[in-house]
N, C-alpha and C positions, 0 to 999 in steps of 0.2 A: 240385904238391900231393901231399903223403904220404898212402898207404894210412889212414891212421889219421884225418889232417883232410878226406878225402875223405868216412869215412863217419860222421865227423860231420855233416857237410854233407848229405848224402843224410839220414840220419837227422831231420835238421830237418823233412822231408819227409813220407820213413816213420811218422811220428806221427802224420800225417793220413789218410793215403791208403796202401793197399801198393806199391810202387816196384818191379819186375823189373830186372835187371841191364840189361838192354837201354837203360829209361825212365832212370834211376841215370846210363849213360856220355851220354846225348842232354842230361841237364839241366847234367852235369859242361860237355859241349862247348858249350851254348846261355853259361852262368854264364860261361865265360872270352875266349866273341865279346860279352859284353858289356861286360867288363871292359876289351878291348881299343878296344871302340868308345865307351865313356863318353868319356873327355877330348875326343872331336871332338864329338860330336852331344847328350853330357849326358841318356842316355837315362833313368838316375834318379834322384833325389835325391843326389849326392854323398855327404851323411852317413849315407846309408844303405847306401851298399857296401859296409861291414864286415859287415854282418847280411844282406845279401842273400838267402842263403840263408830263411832266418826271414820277414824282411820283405816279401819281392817271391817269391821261391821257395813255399815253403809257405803264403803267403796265397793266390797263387794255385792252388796245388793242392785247398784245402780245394774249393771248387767240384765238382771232379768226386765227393772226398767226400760232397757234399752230395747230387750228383743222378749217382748211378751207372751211370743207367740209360741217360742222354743218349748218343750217337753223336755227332752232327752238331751244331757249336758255331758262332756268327757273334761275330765278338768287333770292335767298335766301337770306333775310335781305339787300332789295338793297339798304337801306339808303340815301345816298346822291348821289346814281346815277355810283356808279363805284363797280363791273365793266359794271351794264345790259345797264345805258342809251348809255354808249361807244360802247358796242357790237352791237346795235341797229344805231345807228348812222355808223356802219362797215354796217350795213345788208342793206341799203339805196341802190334801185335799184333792189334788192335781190328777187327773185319770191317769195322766200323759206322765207324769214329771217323775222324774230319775235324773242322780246324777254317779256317775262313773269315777273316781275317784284314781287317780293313778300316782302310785308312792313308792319308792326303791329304799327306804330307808323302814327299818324293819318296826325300832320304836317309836317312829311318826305312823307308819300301822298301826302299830296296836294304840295309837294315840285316836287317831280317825274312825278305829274300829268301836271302841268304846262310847266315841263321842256320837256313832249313828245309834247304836244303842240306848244311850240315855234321853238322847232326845226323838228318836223313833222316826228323825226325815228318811225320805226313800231313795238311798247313797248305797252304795257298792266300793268297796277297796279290792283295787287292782293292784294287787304288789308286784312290783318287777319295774326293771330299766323299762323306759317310756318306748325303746324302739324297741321291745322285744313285744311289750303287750300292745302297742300299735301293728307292728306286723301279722299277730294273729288276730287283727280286728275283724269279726263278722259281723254285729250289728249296725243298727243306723243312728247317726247323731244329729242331732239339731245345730248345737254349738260347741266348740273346741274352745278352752281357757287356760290362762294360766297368767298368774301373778306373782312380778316378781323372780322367774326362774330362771329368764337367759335373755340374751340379744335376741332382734327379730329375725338375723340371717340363722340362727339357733332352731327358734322357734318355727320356723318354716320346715328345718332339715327333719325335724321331730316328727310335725302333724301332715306334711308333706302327701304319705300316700293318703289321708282319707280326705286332705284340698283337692288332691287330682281327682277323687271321684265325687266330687261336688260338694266337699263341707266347706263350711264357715268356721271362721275362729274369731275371737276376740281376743286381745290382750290389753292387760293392764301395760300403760307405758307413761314412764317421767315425761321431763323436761328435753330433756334427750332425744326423743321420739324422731326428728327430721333427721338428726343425724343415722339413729339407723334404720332408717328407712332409705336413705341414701347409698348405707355399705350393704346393707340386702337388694335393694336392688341390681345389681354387679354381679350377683349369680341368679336373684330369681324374677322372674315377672310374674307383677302383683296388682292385682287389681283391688283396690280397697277405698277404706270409707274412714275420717278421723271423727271419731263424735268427743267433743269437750266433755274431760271427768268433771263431774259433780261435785267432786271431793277435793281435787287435786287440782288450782287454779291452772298451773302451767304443765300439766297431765292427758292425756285423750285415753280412748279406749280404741284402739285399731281396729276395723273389722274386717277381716282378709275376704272377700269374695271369693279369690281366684287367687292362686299362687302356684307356676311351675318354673321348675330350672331353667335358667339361661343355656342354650349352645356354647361351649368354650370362646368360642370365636366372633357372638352376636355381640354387638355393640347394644349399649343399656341408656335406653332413652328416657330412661327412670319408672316409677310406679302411675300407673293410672289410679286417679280420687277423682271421688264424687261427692 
């Protein structure tokens, strides 16, 4: 990679979020173990490896953008590394900043594992079903993520016990977004916030305040936003 298409690449970044030289070579080194381990494990979309940077890089950075203040990140099916290894490579420097890494698929581990390795952000792989290593949760989280890995009536049933003891979540969400926030609301009530992606014109980032189960029998007068 040339000095010149490197900091373009970074750049895609720096638009969102400020970058240190430090974050810049961790995302240069995460960007090129993914590049190497696409053709076996197809960690993302194929046609989107030209734009990586933009598409998978910078969507996930906009998060830390969004909540600056966050340390401690749990990120849910982190598959090939976006958005938790990105957020973690933000947290570089960071007294506070950890990110929690949660992956059921054994060679997307050892893909995650390697990638905290080479680029040395402060990331944890938690292997197991999401509701097996959510139920034995005893630490505290700032933010709950996940990109990409289910519907939001899904995503709720998942992060569910550490929203009822007061976390936050974010999710990356399409175009699609009203609608299911519409069929989730019909089992859960939710209190949340839509902030427009950065990256994804017709995209937001949801941020759940508050989310518990509906009573079978309650009528659903939809989600509260602010």
């Amino acid at each position: 990679m040339t000095a010149g298409r490197a900091a373009d690449d970074i750049g895609a970044v720096a638009d969102i979020v400020p970058v240190s030289r430090e974050t810049g070579e961790a995302l240069q080194r995460f960007v090129a173990l993914v590049g190497k381990w696409q053709k076996a494990e197809n960690l993302i979309s194929p046609n989107t490896l030209p734009e990586i940077w933009r598409r998978h890089v910078a969507d996930s950075a906009q998060l830390v953008g969004l909540f600056p203040e966050v340390g401690r990140w749990l990120d849910l099916g982190s598959g090939g590394g976006f958005p938790g290894i990105v957020i973690a490579a933000l947290m570089l420097g960071r007294p506070d900043g950890h990110v929690d890494l949660v992956e059921s698929n054994s060679r997307k581990c050892a893909f995650l594992r390697q990638a905290i390795r080479e680029t040395g952000v402060p990331a944890r792989v938690r292997e197991g079903r999401i509701e097996d290593v959510i139920a034995d949760w005893r630490e505290p989280v700032g933010m709950i993520t996940a990109r990409a890995l289910a519907p939001l009536d899904r995503l709720l049933g998942l992060a569910g016990p550490l929203l009822a003891g007061g976390g936050r979540a974010a999710f990356h969400k399409g175009q699609d977004f009203e609608r299911e926030i519409a069929e989730a609301s019909r089992s859960w009530s939710i209190d949340l916030v839509k902030h427009k992606s950065r990256i994804d014109e017709k995209g937001v980032i949801l941020e759940i305040v508050h989310a518990a189960p509906r009573a079978l029998d309650q009528a659903s007068p939809g989600p509260q936003s602010r």
